[in-house]
Backbone as JSON Lines, residues from 0, in Angstrom:
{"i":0,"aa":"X","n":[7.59,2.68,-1.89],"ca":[6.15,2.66,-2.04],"c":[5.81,2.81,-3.53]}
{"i":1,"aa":"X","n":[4.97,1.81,-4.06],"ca":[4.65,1.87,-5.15],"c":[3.4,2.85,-5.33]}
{"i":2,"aa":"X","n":[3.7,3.98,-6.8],"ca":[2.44,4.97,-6.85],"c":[1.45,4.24,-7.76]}
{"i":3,"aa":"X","n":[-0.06,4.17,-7.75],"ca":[-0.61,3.19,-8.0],"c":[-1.56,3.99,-9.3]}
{"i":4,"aa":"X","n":[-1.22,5.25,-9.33],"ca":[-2.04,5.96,-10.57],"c":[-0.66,5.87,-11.97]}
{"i":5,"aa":"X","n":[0.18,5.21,-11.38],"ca":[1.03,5.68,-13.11],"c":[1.68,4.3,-13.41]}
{"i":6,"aa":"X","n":[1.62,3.7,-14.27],"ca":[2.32,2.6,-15.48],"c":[3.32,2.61,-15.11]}
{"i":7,"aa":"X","n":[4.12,1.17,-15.71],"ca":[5.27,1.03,-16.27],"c":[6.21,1.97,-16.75]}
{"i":8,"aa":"X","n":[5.88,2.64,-17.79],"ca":[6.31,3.77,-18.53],"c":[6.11,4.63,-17.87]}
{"i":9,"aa":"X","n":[5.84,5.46,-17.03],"ca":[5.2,6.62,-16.4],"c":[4.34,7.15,-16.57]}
{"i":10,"aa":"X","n":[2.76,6.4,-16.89],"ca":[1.88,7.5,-17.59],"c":[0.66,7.63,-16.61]}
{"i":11,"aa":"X","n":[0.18,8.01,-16.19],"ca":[-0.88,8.09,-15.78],"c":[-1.84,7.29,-16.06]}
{"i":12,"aa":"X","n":[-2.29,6.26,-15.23],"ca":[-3.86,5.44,-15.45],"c":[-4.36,5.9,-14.34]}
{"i":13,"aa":"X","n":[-6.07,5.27,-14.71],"ca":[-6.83,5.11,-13.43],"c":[-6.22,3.5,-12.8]}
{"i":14,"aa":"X","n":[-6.85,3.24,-11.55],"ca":[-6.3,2.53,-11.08],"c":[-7.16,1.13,-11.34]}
{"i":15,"aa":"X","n":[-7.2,-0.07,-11.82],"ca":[-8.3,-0.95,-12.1],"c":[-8.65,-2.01,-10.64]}
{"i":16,"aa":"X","n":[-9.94,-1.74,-10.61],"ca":[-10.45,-2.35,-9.29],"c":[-11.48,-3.1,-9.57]}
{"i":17,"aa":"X","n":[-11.5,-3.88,-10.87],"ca":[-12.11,-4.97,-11.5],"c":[-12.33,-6.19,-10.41]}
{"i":18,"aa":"X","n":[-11.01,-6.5,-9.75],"ca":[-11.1,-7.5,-9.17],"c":[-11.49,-7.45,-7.8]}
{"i":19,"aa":"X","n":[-11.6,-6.1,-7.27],"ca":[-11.69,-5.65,-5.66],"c":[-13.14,-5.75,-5.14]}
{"i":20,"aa":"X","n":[-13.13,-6.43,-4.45],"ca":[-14.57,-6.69,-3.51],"c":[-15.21,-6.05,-2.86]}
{"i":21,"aa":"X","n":[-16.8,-5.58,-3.38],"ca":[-17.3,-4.77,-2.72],"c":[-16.93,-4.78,-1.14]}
{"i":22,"aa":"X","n":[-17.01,-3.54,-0.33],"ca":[-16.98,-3.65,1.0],"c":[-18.14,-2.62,1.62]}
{"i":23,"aa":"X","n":[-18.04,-2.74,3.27],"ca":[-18.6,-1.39,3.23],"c":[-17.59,-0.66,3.58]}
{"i":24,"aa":"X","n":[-17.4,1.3,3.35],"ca":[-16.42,1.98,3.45],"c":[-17.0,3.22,4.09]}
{"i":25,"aa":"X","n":[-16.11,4.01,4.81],"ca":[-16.67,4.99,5.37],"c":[-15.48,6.23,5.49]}
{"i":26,"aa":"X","n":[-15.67,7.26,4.96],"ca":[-14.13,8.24,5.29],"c":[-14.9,9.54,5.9]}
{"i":27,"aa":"X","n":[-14.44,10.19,6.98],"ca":[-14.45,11.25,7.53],"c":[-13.37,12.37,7.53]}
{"i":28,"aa":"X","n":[-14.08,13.31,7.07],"ca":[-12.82,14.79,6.6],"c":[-13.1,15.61,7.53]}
{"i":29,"aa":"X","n":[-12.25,16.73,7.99],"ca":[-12.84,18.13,8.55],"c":[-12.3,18.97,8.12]}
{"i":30,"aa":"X","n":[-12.29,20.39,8.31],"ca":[-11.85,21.31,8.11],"c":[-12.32,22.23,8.82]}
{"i":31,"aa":"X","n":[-10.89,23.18,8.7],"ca":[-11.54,24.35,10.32],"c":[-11.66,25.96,9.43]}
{"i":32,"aa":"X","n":[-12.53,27.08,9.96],"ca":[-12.27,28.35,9.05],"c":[-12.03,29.58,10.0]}
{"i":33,"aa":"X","n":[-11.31,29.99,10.09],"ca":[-11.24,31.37,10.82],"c":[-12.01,32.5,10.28]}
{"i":34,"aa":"X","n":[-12.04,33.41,11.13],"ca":[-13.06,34.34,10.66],"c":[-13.31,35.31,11.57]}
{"i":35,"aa":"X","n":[-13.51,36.69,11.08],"ca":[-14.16,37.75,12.63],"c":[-14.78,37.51,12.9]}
{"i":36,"aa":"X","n":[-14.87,37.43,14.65],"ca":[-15.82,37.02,15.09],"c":[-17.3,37.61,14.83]}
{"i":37,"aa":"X","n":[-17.25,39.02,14.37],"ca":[-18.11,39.82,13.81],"c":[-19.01,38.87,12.49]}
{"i":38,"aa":"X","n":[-18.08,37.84,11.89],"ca":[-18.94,37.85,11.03],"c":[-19.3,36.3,11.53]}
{"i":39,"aa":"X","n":[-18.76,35.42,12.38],"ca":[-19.39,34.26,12.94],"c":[-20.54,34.95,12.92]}
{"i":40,"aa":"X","n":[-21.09,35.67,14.12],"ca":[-22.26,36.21,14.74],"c":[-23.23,36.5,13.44]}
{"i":41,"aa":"X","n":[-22.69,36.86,12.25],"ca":[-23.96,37.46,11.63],"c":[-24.55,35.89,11.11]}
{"i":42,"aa":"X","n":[-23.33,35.34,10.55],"ca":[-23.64,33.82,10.04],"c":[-24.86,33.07,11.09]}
{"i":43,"aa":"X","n":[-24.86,33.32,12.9],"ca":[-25.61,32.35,13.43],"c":[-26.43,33.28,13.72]}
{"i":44,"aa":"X","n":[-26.72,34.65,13.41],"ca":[-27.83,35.63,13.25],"c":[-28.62,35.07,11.97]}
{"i":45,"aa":"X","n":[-27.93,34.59,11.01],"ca":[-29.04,34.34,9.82],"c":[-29.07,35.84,8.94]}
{"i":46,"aa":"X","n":[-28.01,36.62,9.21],"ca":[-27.93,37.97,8.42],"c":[-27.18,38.41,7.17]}
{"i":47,"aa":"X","n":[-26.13,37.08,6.89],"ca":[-25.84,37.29,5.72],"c":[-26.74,37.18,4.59]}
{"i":48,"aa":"X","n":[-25.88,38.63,3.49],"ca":[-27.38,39.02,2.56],"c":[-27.38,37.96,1.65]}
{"i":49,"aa":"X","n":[-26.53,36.86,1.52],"ca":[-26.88,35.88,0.46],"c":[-27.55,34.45,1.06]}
{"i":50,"aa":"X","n":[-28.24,34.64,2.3],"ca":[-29.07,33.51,2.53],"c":[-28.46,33.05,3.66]}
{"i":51,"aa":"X","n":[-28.84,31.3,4.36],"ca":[-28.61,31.02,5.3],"c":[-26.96,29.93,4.75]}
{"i":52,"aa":"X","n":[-25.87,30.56,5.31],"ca":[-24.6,30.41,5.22],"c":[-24.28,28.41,5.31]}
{"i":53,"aa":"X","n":[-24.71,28.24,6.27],"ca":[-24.36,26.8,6.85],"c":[-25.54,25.7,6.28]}
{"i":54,"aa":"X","n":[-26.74,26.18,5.63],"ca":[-27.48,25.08,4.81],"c":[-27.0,25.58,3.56]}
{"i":55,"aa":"X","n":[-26.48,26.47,3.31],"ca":[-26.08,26.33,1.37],"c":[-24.07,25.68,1.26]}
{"i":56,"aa":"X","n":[-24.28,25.83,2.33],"ca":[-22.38,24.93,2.6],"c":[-22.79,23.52,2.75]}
{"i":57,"aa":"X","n":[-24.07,23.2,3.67],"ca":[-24.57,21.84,3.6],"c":[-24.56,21.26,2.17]}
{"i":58,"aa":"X","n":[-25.71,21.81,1.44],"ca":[-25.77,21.06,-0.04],"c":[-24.5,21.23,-0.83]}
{"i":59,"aa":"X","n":[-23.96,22.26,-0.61],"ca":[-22.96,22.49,-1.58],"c":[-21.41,21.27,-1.28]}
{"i":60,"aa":"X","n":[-21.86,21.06,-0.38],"ca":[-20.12,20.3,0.28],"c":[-20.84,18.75,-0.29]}
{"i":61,"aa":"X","n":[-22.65,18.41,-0.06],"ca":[-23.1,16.92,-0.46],"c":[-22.92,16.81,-1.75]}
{"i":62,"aa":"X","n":[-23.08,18.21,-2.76],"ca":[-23.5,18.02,-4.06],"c":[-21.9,17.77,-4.37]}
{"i":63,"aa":"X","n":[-20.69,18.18,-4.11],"ca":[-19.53,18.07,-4.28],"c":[-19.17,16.73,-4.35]}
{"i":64,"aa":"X","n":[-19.51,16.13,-2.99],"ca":[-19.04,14.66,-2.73],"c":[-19.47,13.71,-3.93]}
{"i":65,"aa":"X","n":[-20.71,13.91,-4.95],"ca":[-21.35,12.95,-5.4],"c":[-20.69,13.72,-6.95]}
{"i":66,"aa":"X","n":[-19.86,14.67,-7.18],"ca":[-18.94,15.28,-8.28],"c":[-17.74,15.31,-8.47]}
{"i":67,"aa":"X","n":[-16.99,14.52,-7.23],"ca":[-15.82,14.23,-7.21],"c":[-15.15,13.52,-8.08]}
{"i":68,"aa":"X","n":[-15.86,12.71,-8.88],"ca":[-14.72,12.17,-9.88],"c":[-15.29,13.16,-11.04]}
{"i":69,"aa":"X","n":[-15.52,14.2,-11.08],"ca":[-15.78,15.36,-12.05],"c":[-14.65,16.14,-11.7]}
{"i":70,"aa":"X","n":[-14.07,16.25,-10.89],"ca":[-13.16,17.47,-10.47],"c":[-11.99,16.97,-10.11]}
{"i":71,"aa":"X","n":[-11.51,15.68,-9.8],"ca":[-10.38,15.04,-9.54],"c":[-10.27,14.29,-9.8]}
{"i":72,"aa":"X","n":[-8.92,13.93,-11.18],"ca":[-8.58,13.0,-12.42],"c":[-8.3,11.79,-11.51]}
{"i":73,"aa":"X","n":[-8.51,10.93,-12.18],"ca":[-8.72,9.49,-11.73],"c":[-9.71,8.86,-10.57]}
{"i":74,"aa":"X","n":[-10.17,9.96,-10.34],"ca":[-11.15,9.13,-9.05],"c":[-12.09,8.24,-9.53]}
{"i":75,"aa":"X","n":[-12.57,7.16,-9.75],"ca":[-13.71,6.51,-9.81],"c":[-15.34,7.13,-9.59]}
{"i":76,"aa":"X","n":[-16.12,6.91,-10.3],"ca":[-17.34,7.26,-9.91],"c":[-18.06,6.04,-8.79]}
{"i":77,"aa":"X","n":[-18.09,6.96,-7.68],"ca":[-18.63,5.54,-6.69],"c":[-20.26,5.89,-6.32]}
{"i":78,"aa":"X","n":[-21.01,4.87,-6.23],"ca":[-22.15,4.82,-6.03],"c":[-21.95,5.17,-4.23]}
{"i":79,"aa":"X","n":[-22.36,6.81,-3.97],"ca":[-22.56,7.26,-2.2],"c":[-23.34,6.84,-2.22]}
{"i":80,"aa":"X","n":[-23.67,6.17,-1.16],"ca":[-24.88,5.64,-0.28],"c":[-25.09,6.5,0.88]}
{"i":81,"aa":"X","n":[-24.54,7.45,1.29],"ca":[-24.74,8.48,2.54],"c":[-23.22,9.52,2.12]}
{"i":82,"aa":"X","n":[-24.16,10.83,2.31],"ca":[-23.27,12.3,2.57],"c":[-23.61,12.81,3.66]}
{"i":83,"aa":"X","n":[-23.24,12.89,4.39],"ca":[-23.57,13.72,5.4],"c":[-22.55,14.84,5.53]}
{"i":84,"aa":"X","n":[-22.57,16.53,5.68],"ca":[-21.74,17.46,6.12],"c":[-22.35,18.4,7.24]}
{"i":85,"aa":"X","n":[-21.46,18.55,7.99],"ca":[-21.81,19.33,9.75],"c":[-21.15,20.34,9.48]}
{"i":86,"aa":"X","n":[-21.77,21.66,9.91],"ca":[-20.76,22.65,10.25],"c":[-20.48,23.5,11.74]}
{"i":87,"aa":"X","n":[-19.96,23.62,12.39],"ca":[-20.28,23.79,13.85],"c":[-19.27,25.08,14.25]}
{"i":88,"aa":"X","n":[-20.0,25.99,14.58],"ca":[-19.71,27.28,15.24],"c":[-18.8,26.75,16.68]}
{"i":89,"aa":"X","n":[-17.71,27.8,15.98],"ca":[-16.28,27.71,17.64],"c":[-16.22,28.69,18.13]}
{"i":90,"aa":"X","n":[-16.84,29.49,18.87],"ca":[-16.91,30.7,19.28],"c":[-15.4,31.03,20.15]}
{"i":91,"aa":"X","n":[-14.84,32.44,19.48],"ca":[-15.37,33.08,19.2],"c":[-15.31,33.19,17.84]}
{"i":92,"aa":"X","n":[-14.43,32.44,16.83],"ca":[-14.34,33.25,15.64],"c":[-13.93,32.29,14.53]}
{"i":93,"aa":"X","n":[-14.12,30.66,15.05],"ca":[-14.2,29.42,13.72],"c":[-15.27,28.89,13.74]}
{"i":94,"aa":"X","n":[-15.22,27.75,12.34],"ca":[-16.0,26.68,11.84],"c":[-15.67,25.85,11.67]}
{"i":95,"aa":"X","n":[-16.03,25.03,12.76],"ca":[-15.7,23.34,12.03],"c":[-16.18,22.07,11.16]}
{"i":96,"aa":"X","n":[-15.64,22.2,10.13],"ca":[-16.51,21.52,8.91],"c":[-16.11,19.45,9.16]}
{"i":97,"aa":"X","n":[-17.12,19.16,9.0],"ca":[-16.87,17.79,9.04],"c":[-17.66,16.94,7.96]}
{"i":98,"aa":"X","n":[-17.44,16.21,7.73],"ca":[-18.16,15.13,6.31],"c":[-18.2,14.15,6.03]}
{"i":99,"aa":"X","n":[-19.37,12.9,6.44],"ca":[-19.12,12.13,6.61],"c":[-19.95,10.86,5.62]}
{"i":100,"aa":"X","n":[-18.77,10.3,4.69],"ca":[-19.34,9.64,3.16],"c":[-19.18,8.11,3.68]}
{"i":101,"aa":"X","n":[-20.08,7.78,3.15],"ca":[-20.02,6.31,2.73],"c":[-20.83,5.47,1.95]}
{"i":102,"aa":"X","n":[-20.3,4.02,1.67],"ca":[-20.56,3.36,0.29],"c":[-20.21,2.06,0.81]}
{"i":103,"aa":"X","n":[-20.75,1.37,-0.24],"ca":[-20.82,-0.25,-0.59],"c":[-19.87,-0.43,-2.11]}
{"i":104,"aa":"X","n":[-18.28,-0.28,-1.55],"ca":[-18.16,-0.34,-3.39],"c":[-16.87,-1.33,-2.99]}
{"i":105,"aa":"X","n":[-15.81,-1.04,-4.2],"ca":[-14.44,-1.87,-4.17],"c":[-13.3,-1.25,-4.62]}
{"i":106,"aa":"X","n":[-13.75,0.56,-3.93],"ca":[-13.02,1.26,-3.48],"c":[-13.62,2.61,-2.64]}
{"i":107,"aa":"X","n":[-12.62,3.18,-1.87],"ca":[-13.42,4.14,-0.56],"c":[-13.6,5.36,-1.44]}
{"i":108,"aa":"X","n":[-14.29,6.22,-0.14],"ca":[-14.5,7.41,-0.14],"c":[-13.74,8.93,0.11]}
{"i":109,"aa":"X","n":[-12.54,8.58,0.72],"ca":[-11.58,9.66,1.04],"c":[-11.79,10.82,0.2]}
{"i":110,"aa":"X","n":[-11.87,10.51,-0.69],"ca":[-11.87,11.96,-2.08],"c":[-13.05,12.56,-2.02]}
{"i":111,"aa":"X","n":[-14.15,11.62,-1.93],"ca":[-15.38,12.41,-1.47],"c":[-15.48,13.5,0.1]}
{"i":112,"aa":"X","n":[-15.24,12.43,0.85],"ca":[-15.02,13.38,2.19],"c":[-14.44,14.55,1.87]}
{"i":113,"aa":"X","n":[-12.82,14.36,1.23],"ca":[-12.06,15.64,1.41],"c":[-13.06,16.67,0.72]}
{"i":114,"aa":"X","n":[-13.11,16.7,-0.6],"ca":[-13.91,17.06,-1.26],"c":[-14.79,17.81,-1.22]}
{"i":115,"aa":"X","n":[-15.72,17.49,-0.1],"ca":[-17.02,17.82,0.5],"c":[-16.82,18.72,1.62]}
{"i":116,"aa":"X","n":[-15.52,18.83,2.11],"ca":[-15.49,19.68,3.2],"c":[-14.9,21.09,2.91]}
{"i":117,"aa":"X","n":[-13.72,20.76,1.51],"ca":[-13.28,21.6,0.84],"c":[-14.56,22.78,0.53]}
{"i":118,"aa":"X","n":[-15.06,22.24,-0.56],"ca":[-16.45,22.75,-1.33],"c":[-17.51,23.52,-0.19]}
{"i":119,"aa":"X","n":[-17.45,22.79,0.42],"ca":[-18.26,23.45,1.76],"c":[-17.96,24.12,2.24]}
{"i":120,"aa":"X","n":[-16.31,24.42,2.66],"ca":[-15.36,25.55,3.2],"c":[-15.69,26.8,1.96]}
{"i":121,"aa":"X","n":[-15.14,26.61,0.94],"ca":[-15.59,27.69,-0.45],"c":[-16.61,28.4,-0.27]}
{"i":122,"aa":"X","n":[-17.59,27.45,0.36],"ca":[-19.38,28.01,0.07],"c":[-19.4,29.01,1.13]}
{"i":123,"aa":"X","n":[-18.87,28.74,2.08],"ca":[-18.75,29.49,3.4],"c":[-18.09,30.99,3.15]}
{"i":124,"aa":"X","n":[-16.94,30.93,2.56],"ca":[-16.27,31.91,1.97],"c":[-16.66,32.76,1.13]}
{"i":125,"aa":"X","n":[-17.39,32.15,-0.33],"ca":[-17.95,33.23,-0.99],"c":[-19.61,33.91,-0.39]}
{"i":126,"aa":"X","n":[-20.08,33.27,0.44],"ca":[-21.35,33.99,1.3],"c":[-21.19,34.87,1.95]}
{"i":127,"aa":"X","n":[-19.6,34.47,2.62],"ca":[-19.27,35.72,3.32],"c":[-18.66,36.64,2.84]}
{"i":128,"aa":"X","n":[-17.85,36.39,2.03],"ca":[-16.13,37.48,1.52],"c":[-16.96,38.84,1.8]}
{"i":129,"aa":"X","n":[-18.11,39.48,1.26],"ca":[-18.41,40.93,0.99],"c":[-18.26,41.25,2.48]}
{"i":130,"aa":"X","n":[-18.16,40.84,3.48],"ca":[-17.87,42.11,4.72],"c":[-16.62,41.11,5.77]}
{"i":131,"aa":"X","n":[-15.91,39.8,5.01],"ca":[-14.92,39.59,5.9],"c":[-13.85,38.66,5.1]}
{"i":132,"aa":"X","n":[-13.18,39.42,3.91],"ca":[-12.1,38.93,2.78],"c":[-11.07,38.3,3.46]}
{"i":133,"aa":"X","n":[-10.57,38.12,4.65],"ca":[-9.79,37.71,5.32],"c":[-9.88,36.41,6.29]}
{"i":134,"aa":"X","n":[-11.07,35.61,5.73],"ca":[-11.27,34.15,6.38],"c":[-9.93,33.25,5.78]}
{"i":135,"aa":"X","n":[-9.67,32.57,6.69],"ca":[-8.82,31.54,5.71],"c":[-9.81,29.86,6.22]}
{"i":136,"aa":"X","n":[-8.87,29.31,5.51],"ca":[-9.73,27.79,5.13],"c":[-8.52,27.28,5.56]}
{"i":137,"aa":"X","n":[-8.41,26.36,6.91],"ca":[-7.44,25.38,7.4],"c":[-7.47,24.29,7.2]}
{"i":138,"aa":"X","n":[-6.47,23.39,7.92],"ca":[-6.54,21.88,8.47],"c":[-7.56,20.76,7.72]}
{"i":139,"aa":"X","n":[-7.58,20.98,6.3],"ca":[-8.24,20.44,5.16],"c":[-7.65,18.72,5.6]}
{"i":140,"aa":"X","n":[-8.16,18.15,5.96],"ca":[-7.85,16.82,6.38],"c":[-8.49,15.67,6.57]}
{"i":141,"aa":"X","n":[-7.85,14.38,6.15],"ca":[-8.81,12.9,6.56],"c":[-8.67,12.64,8.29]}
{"i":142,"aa":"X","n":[-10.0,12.84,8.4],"ca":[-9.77,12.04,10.09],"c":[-9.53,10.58,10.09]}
{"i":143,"aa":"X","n":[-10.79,9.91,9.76],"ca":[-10.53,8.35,10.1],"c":[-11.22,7.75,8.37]}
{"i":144,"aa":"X","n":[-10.93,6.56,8.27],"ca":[-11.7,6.08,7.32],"c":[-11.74,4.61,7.91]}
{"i":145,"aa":"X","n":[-12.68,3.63,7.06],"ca":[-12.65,2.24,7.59],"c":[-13.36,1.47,6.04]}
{"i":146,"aa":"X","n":[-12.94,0.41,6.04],"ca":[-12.75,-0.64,5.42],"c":[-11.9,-1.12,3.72]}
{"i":147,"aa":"X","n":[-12.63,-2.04,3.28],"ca":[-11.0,-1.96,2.31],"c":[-9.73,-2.49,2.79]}
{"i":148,"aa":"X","n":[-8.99,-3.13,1.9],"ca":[-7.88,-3.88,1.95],"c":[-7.12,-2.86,2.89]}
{"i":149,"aa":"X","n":[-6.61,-1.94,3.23],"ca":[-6.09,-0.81,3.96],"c":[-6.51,-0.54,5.28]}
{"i":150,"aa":"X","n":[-7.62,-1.29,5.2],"ca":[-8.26,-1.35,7.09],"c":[-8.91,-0.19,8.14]}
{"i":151,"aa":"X","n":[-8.19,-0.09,8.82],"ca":[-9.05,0.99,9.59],"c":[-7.87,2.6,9.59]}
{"i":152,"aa":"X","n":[-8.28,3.98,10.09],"ca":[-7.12,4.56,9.74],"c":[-7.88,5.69,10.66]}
{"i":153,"aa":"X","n":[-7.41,6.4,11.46],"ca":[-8.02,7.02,12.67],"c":[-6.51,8.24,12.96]}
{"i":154,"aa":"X","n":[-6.73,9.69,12.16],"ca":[-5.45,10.61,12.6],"c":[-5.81,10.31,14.43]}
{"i":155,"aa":"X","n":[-4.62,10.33,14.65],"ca":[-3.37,10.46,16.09],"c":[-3.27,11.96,16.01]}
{"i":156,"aa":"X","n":[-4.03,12.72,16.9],"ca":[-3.48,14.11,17.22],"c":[-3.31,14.41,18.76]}
């Protein structure tokens, strides 16, 4: 398999997609968070003291997606045409983060998705840490994406 970020010589480029045809593209990420169930409950109480938990993970996971080639070398700046991020209570004691990007360009979104679910997982974490330091952030992953020379791509679990 050829790696498509490094030269001849070994150096690192971006990848040139001069010649690649707009398409439309779409990538979906999720991510899961554990947590006491003690502090699920305060999260869908609306009682954590730094505000409402799951709309500041909202903006924070969209504002991510559209900063991704700020935070991860070589990504392209792609014109998003849609962010969308979900976060959904697993009772008794996860979150399931999902994120769903897409664009009109002549390359995808994967980095945004991941990105966005990551960032959103974080936001979740530092709202909460003061009464539950022991969340972890899982299963950081691409579900499906679609279009682009690479086609359709749907995890098998």
């Amino acid at each position: 398999m050829e790696l498509t970020h490094i030269d001849k010589e070994g150096k690192a480029v971006m990848v040139d997609i001069t010649d690649k045809s707009a398409t439309a593209r779409v990538a979906v990420a999720g991510a899961f968070m554990r947590m006491k169930p003690e502090t699920l409950q305060l999260i869908l109480d609306n009682k954590v003291k730094k505000g409402d938990v799951f709309a500041s993970a909202r903006i924070a996971g969209i504002m991510a997606a559209k900063r991704t080639p700020d935070l991860i070398p070589m990504c392209h700046p792609i014109p998003i045409t849609s962010a969308v991020v979900e976060l959904e209570p697993v009772l008794p004691d996860g979150v399931a983060i999902t994120a769903t990007v897409k664009t009109s360009y002549a390359t995808g979104v994967e980095m945004e998705a991941l990105t966005a679910v990551s960032v959103a997982a974080l936001t979740v974490y530092d709202m909460c840490k003061s009464v539950d330091r022991g969340m972890t952030i899982k299963e950081i992953k691409l579900l499906k994406k679609s279009g682009g020379k690479s086609g359709e791509f749907t995890r098998g679990e």
